[in-house]
C-alpha positions as a Markdown table, in Angstrom:
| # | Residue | x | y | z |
|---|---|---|---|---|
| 1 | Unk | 87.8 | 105.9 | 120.4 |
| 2 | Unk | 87.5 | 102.1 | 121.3 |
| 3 | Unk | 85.3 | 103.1 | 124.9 |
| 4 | Unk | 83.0 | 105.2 | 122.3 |
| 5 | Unk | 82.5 | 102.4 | 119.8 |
| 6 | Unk | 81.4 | 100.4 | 122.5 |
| 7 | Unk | 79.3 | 102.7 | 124.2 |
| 8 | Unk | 77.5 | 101.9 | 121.0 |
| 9 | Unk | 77.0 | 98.7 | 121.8 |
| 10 | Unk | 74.3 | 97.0 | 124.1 |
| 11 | Unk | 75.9 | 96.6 | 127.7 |
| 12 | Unk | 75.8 | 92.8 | 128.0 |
| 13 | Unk | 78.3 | 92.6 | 124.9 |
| 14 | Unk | 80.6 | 95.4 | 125.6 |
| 15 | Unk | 82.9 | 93.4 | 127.9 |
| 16 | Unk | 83.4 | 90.8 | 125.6 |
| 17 | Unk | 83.8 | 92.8 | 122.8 |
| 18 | Unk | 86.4 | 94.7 | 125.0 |
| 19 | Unk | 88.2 | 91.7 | 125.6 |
| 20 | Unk | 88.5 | 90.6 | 122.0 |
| 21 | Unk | 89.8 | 94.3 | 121.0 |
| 22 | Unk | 91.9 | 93.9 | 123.6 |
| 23 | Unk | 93.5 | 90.3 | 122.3 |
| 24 | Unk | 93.7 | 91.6 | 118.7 |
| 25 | Unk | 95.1 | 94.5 | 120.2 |
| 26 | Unk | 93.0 | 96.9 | 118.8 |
| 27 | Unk | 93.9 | 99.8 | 121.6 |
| 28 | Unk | 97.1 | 99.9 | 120.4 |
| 29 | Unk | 98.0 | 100.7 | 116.9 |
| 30 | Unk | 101.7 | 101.1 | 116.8 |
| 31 | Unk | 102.0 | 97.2 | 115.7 |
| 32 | Unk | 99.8 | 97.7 | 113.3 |
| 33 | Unk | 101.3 | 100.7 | 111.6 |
| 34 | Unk | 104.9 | 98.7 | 111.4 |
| 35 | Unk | 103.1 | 96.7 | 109.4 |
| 36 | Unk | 101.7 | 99.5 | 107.5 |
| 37 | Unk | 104.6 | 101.4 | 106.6 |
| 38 | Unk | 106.4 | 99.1 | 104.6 |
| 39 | Unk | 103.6 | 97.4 | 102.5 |
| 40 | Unk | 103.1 | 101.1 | 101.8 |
| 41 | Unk | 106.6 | 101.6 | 100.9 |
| 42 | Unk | 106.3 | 98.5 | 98.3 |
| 43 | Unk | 102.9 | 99.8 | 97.3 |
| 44 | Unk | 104.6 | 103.0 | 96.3 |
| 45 | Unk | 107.6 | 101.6 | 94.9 |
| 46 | Unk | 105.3 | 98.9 | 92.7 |
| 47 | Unk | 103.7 | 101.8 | 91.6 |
| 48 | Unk | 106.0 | 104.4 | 90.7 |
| 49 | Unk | 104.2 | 106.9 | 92.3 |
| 50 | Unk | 100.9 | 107.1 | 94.1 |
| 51 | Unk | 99.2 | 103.6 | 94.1 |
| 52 | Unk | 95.9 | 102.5 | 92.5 |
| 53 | Unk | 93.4 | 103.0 | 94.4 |
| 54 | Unk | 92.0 | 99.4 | 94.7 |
| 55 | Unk | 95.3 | 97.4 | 95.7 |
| 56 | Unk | 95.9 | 100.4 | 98.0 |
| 57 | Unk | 92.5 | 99.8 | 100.2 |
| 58 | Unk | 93.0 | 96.3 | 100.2 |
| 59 | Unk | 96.9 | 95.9 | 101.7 |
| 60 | Unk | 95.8 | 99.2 | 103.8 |
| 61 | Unk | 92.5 | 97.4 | 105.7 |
| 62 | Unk | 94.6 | 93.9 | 105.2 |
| 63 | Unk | 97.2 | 94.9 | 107.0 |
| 64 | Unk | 95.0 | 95.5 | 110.2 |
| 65 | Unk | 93.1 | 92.5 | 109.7 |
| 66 | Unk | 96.4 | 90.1 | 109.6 |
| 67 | Unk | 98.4 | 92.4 | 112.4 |
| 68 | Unk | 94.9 | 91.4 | 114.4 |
| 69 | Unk | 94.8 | 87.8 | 113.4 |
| 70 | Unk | 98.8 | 87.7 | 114.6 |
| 71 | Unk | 98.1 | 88.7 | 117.9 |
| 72 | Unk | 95.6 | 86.6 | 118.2 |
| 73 | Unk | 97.1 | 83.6 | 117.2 |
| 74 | Unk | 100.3 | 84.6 | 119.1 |
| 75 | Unk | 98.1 | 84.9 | 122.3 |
| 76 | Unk | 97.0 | 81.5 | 121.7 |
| 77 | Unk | 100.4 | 79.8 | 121.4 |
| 78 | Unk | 102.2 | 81.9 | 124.6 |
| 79 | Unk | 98.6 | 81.1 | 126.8 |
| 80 | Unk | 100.5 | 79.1 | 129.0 |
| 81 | Unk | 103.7 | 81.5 | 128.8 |
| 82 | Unk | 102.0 | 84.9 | 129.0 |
| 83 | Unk | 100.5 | 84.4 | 132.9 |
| 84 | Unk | 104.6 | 84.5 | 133.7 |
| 85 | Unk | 105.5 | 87.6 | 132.3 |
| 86 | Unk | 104.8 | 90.7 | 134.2 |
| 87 | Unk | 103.9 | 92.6 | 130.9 |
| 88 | Unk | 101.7 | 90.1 | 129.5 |
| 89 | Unk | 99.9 | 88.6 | 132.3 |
| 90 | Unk | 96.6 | 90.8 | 132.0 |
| 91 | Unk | 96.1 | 89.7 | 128.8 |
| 92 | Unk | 92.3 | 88.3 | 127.8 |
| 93 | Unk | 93.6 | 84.7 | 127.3 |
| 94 | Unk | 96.4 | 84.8 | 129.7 |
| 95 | Unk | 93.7 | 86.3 | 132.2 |
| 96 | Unk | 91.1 | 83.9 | 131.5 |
| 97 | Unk | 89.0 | 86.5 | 130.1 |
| 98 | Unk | 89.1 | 84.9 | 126.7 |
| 99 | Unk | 89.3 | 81.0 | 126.1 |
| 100 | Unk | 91.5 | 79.3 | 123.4 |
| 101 | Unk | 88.6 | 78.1 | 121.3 |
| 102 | Unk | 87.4 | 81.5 | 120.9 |
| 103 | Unk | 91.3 | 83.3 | 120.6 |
| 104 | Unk | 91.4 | 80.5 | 117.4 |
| 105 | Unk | 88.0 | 81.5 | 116.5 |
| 106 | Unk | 88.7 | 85.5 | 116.1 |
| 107 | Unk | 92.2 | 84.3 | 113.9 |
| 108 | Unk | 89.9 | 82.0 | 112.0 |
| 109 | Unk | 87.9 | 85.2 | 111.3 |
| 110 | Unk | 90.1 | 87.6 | 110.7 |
| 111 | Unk | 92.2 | 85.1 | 108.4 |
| 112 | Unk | 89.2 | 84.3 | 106.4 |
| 113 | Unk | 88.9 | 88.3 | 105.7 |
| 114 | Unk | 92.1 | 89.0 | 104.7 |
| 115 | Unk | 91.9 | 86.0 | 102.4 |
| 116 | Unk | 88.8 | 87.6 | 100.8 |
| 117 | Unk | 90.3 | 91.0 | 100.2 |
| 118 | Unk | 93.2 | 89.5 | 98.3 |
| 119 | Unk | 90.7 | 87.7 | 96.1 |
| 120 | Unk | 90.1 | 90.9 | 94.5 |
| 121 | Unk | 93.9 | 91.1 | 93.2 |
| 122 | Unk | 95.3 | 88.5 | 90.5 |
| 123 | Unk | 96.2 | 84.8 | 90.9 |
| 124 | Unk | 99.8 | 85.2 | 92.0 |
| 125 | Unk | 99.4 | 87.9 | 95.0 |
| 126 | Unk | 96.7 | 85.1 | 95.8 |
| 127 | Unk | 99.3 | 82.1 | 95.9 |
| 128 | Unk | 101.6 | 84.7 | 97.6 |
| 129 | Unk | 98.9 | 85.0 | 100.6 |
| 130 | Unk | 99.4 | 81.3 | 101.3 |
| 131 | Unk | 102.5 | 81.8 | 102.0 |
| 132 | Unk | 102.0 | 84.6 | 104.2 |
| 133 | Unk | 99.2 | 83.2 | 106.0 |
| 134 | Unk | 101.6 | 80.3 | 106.8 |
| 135 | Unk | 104.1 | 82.7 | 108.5 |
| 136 | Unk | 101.7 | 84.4 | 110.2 |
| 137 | Unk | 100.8 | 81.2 | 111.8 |
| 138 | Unk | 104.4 | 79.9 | 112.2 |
| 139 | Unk | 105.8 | 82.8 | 114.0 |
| 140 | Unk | 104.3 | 82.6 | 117.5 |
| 141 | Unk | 105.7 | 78.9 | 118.2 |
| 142 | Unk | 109.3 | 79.8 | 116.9 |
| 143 | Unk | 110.2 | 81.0 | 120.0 |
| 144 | Unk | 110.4 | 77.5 | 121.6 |
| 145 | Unk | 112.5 | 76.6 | 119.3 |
| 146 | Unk | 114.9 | 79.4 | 118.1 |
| 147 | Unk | 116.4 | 82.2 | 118.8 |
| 148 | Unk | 115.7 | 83.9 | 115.7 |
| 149 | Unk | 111.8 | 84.3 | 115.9 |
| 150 | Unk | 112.5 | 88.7 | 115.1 |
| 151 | Unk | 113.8 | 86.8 | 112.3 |
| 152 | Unk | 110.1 | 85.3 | 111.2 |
| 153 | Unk | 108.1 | 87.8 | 112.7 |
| 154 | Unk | 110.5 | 90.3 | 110.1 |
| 155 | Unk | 109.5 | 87.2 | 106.9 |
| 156 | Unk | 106.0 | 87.3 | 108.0 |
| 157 | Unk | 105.2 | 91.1 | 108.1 |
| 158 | Unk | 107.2 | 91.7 | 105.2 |
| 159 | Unk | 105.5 | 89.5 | 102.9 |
| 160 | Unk | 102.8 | 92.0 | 102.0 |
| 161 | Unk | 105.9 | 93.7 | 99.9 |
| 162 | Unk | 105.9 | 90.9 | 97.7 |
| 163 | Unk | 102.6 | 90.7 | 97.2 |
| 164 | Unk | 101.9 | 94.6 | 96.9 |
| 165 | Unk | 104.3 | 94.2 | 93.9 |
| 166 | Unk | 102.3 | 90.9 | 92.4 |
| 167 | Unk | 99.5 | 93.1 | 93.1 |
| 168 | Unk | 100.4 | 96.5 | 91.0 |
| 169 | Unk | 102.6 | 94.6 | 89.0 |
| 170 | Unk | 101.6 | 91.2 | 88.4 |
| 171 | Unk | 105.3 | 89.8 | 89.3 |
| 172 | Unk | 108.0 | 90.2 | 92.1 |
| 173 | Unk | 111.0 | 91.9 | 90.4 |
| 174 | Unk | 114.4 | 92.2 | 92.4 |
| 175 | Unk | 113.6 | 95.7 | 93.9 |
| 176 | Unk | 110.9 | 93.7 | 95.7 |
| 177 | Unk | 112.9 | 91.4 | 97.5 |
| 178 | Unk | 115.8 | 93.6 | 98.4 |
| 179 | Unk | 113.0 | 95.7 | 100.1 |
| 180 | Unk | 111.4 | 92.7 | 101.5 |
| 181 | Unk | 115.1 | 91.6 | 102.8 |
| 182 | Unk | 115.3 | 95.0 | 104.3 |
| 183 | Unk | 112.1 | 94.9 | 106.4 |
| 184 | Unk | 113.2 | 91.9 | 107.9 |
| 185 | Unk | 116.1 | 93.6 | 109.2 |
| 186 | Unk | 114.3 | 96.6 | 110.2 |
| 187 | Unk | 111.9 | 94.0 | 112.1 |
| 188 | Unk | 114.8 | 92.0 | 114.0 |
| 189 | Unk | 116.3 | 95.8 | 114.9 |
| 190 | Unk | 112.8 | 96.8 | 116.6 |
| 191 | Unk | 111.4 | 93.5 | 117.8 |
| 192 | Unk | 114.7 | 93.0 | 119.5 |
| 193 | Unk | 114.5 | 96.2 | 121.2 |
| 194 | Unk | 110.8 | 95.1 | 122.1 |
| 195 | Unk | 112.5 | 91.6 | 123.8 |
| 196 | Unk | 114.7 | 93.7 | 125.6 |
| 197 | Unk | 112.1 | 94.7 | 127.7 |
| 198 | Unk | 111.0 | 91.0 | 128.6 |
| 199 | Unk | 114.6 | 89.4 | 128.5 |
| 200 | Unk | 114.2 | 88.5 | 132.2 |
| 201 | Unk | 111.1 | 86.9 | 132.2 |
| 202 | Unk | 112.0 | 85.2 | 128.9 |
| 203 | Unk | 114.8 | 83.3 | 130.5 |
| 204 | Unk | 112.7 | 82.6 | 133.5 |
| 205 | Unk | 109.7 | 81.4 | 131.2 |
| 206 | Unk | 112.0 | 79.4 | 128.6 |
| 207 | Unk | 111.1 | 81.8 | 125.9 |
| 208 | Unk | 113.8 | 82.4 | 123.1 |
| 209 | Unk | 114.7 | 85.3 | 121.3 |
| 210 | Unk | 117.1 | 87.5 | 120.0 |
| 211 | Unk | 117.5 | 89.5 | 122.8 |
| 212 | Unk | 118.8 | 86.3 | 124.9 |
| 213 | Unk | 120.7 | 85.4 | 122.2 |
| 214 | Unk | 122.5 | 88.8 | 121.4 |
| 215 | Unk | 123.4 | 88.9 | 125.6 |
| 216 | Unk | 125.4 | 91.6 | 126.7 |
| 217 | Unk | 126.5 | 91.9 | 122.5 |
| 218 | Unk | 123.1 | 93.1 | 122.0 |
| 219 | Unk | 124.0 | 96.8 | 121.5 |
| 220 | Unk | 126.7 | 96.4 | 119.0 |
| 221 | Unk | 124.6 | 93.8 | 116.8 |
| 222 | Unk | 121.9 | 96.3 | 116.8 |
| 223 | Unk | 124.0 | 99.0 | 115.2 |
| 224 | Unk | 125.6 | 96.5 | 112.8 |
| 225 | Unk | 121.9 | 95.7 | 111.8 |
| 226 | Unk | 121.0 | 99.7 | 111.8 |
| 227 | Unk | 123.7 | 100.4 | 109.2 |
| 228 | Unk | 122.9 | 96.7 | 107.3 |
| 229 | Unk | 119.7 | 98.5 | 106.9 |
| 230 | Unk | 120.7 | 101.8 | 105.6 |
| 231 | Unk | 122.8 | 100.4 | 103.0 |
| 232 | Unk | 119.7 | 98.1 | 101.6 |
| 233 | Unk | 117.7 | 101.6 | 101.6 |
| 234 | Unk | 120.6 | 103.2 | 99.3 |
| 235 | Unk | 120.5 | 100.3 | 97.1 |
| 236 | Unk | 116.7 | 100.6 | 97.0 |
| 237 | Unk | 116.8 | 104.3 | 96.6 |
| 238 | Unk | 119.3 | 103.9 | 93.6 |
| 239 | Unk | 117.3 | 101.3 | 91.7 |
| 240 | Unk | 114.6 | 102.7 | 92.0 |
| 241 | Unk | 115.9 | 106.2 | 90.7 |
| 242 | Unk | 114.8 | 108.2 | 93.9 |
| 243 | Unk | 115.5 | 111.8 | 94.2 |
| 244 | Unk | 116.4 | 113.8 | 97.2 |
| 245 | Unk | 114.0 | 114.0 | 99.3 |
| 246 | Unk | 114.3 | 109.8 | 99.9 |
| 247 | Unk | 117.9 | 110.5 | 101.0 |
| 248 | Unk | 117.1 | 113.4 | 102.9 |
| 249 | Unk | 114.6 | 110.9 | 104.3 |
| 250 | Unk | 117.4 | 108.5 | 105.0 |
| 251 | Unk | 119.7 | 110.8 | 106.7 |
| 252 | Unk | 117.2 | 111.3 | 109.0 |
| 253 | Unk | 116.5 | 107.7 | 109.2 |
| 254 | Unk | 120.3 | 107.1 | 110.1 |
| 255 | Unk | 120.3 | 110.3 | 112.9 |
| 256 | Unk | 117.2 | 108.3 | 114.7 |
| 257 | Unk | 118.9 | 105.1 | 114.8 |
| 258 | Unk | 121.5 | 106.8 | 116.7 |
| 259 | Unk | 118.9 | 108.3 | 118.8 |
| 260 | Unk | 117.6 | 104.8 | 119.1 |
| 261 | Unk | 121.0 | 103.8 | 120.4 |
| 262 | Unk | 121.8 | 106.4 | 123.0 |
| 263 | Unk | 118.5 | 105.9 | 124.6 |
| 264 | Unk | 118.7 | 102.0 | 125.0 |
| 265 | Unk | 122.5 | 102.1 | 126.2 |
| 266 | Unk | 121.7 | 101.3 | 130.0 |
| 267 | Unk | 119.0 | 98.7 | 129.1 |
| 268 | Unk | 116.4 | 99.5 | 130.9 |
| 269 | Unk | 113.4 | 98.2 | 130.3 |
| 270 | Unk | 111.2 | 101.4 | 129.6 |
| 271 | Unk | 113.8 | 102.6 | 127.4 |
| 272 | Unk | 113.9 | 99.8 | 125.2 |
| 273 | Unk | 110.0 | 99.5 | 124.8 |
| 274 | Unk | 110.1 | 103.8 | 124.0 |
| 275 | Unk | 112.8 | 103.3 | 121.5 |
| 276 | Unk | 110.7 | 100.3 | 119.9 |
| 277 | Unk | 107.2 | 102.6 | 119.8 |
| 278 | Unk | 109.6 | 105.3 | 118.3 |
| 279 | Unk | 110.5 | 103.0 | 115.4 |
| 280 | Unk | 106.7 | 104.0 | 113.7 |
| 281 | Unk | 107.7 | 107.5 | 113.5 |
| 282 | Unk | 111.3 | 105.8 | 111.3 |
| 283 | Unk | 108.5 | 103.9 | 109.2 |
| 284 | Unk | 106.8 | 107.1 | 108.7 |
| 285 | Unk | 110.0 | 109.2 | 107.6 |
| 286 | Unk | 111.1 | 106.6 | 104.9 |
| 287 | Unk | 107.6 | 106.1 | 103.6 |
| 288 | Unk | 106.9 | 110.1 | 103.7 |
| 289 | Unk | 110.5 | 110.1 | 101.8 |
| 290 | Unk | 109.8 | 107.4 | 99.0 |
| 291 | Unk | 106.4 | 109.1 | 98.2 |
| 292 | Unk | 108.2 | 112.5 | 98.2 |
| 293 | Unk | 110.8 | 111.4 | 96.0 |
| 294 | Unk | 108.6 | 109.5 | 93.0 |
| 295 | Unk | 106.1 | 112.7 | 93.0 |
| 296 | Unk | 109.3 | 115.2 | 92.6 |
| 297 | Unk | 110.7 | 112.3 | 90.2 |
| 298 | Unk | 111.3 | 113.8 | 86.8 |
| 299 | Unk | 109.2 | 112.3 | 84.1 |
| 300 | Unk | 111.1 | 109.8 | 81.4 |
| 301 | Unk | 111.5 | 110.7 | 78.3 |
């Protein structure tokens, strides 16, 4: 799809362009849809059954715009960390390909949009995007400084669940931040998994994350998380009144993580980045089984 967009383009651009889809990471959507699933799941929630229209186009194109603009400006802070990582060192600005001025440029850009589609909402998913901008911004340096960066990459791709509430709802009630608390566990589970693969090259580079941090522990903490998470989703799922097909959903949800497990359990590398991309299809099942569950939802009254 991306090589036929640019065909479209005149050739003296299409490099560039290439190399700025590239650092956004346009050719590869899986981060994106992470991102996706759960603002859908708030947008549903919010709702109480399929979303207006409006707030639903916004968080949906938003979310690709602020995924893009969090690679970018992740890119920029690991430019002199990336050329030391096996995985990363092809990347535009790790390459050379793409400078820093321009890197900040695109996240400039691609802030300034998702600033103006939340404009079209009400005044406190606006203050909310602050907020979230500020996280989105934050995360990439964290990992000089912690071990817990999954932990702020989990704050600041949850915080569209907040703000899909303010947005449908025009306040944050508690069902929003128990599912906002949730994602961030959901995020630490997979963006650990995604550290795994790097964990060498992250104590060679100085890099911290949870990964490191877990050690040799890392497979037992994961599970501990796993089942953290699936007892937030029952609590969701009875608050919010969900019928079967959410815990149908969940069951499911529970066997992957299992899955997730067993396949990780020697550590190797290409394991632990297949068990991360496989964490889009768990999205998918718990979104597919919230929207279920509210259409099959009796009616009050």
């Amino acid at each position: 799809m991306l090589d036929w967009l640019l065909g479209l383009l005149p050739a003296r651009h299409r490099e560039k362009v290439h190399d700025y889809l590239v650092l956004t990471r346009m050719d590869r959507p899986v981060g994106a849809l992470l991102l996706l699933w759960p603002t859908w799941w708030a947008l549903w929630l919010a709702a109480g059954d399929f979303p207006p229209w409006r707030p639903l186009f916004i968080f949906t194109v938003g979310v690709f715009a602020m995924r893009a603009a969090g690679c970018a400006i992740n890119d920029y802070a690991d430019r002199k960390l990336d050329p030391q990582v096996a995985r990363t060192a092809a990347r535009p600005l790790a390459a050379g390909r793409v400078t820093p001025r321009e890197t900040l440029a695109v996240f400039g850009v691609l802030l300034m949009l998702s600033f103006v589609l939340v404009l079209f909402t009400n005044r406190l998913t606006v203050e909310l995007a602050f907020v979230g901008a500020a996280l989105a911004a934050l995360y990439p340096f964290t990992k000089r400084w912690t071990h817990l960066p999954q932990v702020v990459l989990g704050a600041a791709f949850g915080w569209s669940i907040p703000m899909a509430f303010a947005a449908v709802q025009g306040t944050v009630p508690p069902l929003g931040w128990l599912l906002f608390i949730a994602n961030i566990l959901w995020s630490v589970i997979y963006d650990t998994e995604y550290a795994m693969v790097d964990r060498e090259d992250d104590l060679k580079a100085g890099a911290k994350s949870t990964a490191i941090l877990f050690g040799d522990a890392d497979l037992p903490i994961l599970a501990v998380l796993m089942g953290t998470l699936l007892l937030a989703l029952v609590l969701i799922g009875h608050r919010a009144g969900l019928v079967w097909p959410y815990w149908l959903a969940l069951l499911a949800g529970a066997v992957h993580f299992l899955w997730q497990l067993w396949l990780i359990r020697d550590r190797k590398p290409s394991a632990c980045l297949a068990a991360f991309r496989h964490n889009n299809g768990w999205g998918l099942m718990i979104w597919a089984g919230i929207a279920l569950a509210l259409a099959l939802r009796p009616a009050a009254g």
